[in-house]
Structure formats: C-alpha cells, structure tokens
C-alpha positions as CSV (number, residue, x, y, z in Angstrom):
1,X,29.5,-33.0,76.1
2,X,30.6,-33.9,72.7
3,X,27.9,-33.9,70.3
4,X,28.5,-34.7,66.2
5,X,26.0,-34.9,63.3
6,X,26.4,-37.5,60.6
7,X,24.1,-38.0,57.4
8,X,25.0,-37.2,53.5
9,X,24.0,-33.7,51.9
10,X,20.4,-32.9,52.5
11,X,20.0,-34.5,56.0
12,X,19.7,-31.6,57.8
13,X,22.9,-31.6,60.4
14,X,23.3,-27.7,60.2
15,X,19.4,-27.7,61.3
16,X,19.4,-29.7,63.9
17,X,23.0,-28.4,64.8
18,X,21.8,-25.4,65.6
19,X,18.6,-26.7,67.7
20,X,20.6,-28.2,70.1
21,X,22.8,-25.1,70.4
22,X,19.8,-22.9,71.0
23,X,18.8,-25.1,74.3
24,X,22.2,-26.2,75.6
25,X,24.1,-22.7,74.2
26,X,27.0,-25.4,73.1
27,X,29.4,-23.9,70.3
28,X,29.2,-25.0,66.7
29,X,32.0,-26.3,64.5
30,X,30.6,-25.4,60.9
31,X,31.7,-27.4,58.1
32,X,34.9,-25.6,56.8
33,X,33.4,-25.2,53.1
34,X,33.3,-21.4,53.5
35,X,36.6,-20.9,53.1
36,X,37.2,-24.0,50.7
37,X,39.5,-22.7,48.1
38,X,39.0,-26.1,46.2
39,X,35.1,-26.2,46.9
40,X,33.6,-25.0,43.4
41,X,36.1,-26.3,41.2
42,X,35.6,-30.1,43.3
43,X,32.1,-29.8,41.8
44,X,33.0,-28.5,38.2
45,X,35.6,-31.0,37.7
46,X,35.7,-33.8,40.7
47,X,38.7,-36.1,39.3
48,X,41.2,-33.2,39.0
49,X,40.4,-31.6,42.7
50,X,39.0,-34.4,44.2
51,X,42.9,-35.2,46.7
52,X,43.5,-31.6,47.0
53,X,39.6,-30.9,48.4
54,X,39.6,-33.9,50.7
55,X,43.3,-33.2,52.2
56,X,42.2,-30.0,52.8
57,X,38.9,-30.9,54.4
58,X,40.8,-33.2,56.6
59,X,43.1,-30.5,57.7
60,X,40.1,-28.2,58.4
61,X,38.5,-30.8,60.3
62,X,41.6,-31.5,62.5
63,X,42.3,-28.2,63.0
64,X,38.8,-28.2,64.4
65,X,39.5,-31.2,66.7
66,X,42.2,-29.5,68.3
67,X,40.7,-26.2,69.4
68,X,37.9,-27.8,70.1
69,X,39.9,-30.0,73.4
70,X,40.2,-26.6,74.7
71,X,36.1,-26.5,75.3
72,X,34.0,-29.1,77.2
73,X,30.9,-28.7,75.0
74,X,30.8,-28.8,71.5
75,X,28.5,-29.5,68.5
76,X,30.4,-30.9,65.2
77,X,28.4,-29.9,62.3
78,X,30.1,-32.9,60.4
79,X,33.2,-34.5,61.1
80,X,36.5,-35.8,60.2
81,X,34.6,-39.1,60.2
82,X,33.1,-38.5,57.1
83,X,35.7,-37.4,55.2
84,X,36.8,-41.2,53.5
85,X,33.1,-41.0,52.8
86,X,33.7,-38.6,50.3
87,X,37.3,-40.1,49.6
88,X,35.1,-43.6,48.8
89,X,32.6,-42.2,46.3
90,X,34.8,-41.1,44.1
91,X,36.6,-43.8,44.0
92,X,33.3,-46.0,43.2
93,X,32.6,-43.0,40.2
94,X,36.2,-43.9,38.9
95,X,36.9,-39.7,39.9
96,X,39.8,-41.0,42.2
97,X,42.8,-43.0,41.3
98,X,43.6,-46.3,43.3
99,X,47.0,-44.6,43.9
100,X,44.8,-41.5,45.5
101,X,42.4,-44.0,47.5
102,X,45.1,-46.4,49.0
103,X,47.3,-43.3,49.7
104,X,44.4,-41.4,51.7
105,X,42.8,-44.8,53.3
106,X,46.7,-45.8,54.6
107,X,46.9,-41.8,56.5
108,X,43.1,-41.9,57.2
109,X,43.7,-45.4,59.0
110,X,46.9,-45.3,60.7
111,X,46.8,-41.8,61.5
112,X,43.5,-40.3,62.0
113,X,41.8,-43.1,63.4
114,X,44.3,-44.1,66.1
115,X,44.4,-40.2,67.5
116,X,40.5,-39.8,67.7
117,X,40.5,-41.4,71.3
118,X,37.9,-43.9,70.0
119,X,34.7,-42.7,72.1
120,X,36.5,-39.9,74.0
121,X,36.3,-37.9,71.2
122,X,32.4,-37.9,70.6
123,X,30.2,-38.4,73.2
124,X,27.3,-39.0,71.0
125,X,26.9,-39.4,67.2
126,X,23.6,-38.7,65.5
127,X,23.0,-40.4,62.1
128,X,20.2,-38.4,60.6
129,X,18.9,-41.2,58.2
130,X,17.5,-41.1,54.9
131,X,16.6,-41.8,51.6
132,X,18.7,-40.5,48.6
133,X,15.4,-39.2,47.1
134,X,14.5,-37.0,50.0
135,X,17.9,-36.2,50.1
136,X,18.4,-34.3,46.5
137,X,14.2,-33.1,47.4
138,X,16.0,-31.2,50.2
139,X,19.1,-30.3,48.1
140,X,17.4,-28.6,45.5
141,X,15.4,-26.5,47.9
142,X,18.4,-25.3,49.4
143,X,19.9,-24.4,45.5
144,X,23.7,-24.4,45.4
145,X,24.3,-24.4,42.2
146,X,27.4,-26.8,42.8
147,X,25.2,-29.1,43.8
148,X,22.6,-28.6,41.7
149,X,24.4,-29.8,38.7
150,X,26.1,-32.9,40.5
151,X,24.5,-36.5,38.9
152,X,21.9,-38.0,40.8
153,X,24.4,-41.5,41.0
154,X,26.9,-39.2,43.0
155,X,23.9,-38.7,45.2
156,X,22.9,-42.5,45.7
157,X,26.3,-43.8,46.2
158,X,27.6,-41.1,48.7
159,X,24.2,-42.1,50.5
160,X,24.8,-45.4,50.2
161,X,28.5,-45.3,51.5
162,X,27.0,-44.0,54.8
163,X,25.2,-46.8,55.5
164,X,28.4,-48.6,54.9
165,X,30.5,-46.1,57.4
166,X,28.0,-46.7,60.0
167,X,28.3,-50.6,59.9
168,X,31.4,-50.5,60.1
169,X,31.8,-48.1,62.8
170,X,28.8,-48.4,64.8
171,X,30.2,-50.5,67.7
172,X,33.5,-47.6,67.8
173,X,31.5,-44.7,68.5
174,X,27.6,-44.1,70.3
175,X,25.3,-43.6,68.0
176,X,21.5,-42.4,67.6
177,X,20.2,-43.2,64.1
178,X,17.3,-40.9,63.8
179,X,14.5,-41.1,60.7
180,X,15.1,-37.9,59.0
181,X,13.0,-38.8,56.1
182,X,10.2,-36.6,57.6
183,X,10.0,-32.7,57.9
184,X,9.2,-32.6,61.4
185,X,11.7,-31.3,63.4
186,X,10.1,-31.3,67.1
187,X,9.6,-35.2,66.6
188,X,13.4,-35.4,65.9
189,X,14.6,-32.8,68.2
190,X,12.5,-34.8,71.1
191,X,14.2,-37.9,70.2
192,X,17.5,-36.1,70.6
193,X,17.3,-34.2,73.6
194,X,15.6,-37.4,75.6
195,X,19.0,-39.4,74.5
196,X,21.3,-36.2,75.5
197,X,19.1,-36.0,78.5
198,X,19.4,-39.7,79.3
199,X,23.3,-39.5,79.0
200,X,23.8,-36.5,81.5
201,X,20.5,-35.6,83.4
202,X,21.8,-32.7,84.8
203,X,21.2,-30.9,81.4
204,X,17.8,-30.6,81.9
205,X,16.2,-27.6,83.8
C-alpha cells in the first residue's frame, strides 16, 4: 500500500508518518530538507532561491518516486504533490517571477502530472487539516529558526493554497481529510487505520 501525508508546516505529517510505520512496519520517505543545500538561504532570502529550492525539491521527490516502485509499501512524508504549493505562494508574495511560475507550472503540468499514474501512485492521501493559527502554534514549539522568522502572511497563504490543491485535485487522488486542529493523536490515528483497514482488511491482526 501506498500511503502519503498532505497538510502545510505544522500539521503533523512526520507524526503521524511515523504512527502508521510503527503498526504496519511500512518504510518512510522523509522530506528531502536534510540535505537541502538551498534550504536556509530559501528562508533568509525567498525571491533569490526560491527556483533553485523548488527544482531541487522536485528532483528529491522524484528521485523518491522511483526507488520507491521498487517496494510495495511505503509512507511519503510529503510529496511531489505539494511542491507547486510552494511554487504558488511565492508567486502570490510577489517572491517568484511570472517567468519562474509559468516555467515551473508548464514542467509541473505536462511532465510530472502525466507520469504519476493518477491513483496508482498513492493509494491513499491524508489531508491533515487545519487552521493557519494552530499551524504557526505548532511551528513555534518545534523552533527552527528558519521558520521562526518567516511572516505570518507566508503562513496563511501557503495554508490557504492547500485548500486550493485539494479542490482541485480531490477527485484525482483518494483522499482522507482529517481535523488536525486538535492534539490528540489516538482520535486521529483511529480514523486512519479504520480507513487503511477498510481499503485492505488483511492489514489487520
């Protein structure tokens, strides 16, 4: 099974990520910010990294794609369906150039899109929902100093450009929208696990 998280910074996809791994023993696919070499200076100066960061990212992430066809079960800690997320935000905060947007959008489109194998590629895709104040609430508590220092507008409309990604994808891929505004994690992780279970009973022991 093919499992991805989607939800803005703060949601808690590296949480519940590794949940689900601890009771199905699925691998992990970590965001690839470890070895960003673009990561700190994005946040210091957005408008002069901002194409380099996201080209990269979408590299990492397809990278990621293709070992991961090697394994049958897999957990995508976010994925290469967020990237024009990013790409779109900073395009609303005037950090990317129309040239840059169009340029990405036309490869994202025509390229990416068209390879995923629409729902092949994910067997389930779980939106962990919230508000952009718990969001930064969470953000802060986790203290990168990158982020930290980021406005709170980046905040609301990366947040808001998610609800806009899953409109206009929702009928693409399956997805679970799950409240994440609240802190408890067994409600969620039941909610999760029923749908996983639902999907391929044989999971369950």
């Amino acid at each position: 099974m093919r499992i991805a998280l989607f939800g803005t910074v703060g949601a808690g996809k590296s949480t519940i990520s590794e949940e689900i791994s601890k009771i199905l023993k699925y691998r992990i696919f970590p965001e690839p910010i470890d070895n960003n070499p673009y990561f700190d200076d994005y946040y210091k100066d957005m408008e002069a990294n901002v194409f380099k960061m996201q080209i990269f990212m979408l590299t990492a992430r397809s990278k990621q794609l293709l070992e991961a066809k090697k394994l049958e079960n897999v957990i995508f800690d976010r994925t290469i369906l967020e990237d024009p997320i990013f790409v779109a935000v900073n395009h609303d905060l005037k950090t990317m150039s129309d040239i840059d947007y169009k340029t990405y959008n036309d490869f994202y489109e025509n390229v990416i899109i068209p390879n995923l194998g629409n729902r092949s590629e994910f067997d389930l895709v779980i939106y962990l929902k919230l508000s952009t104040d718990k969001a930064i609430e969470r953000i802060r508590e986790r203290g990168r100093v990158q982020e930290l220092e980021t406005p709170r507008e980046y905040w609301e409309v990366l947040n808001n450009r998610y609800d806009d990604y899953y409109e206009k994808r929702k009928s693409m891929f399956n997805f679970l929208v799950i409240d994440a505004e609240h802190d408890d994690l067994n409600k969620k992780m039941e909610i999760i696990m029923n749908k996983i279970y639902s999907m391929n009973p044989s999971l369950k022991k």
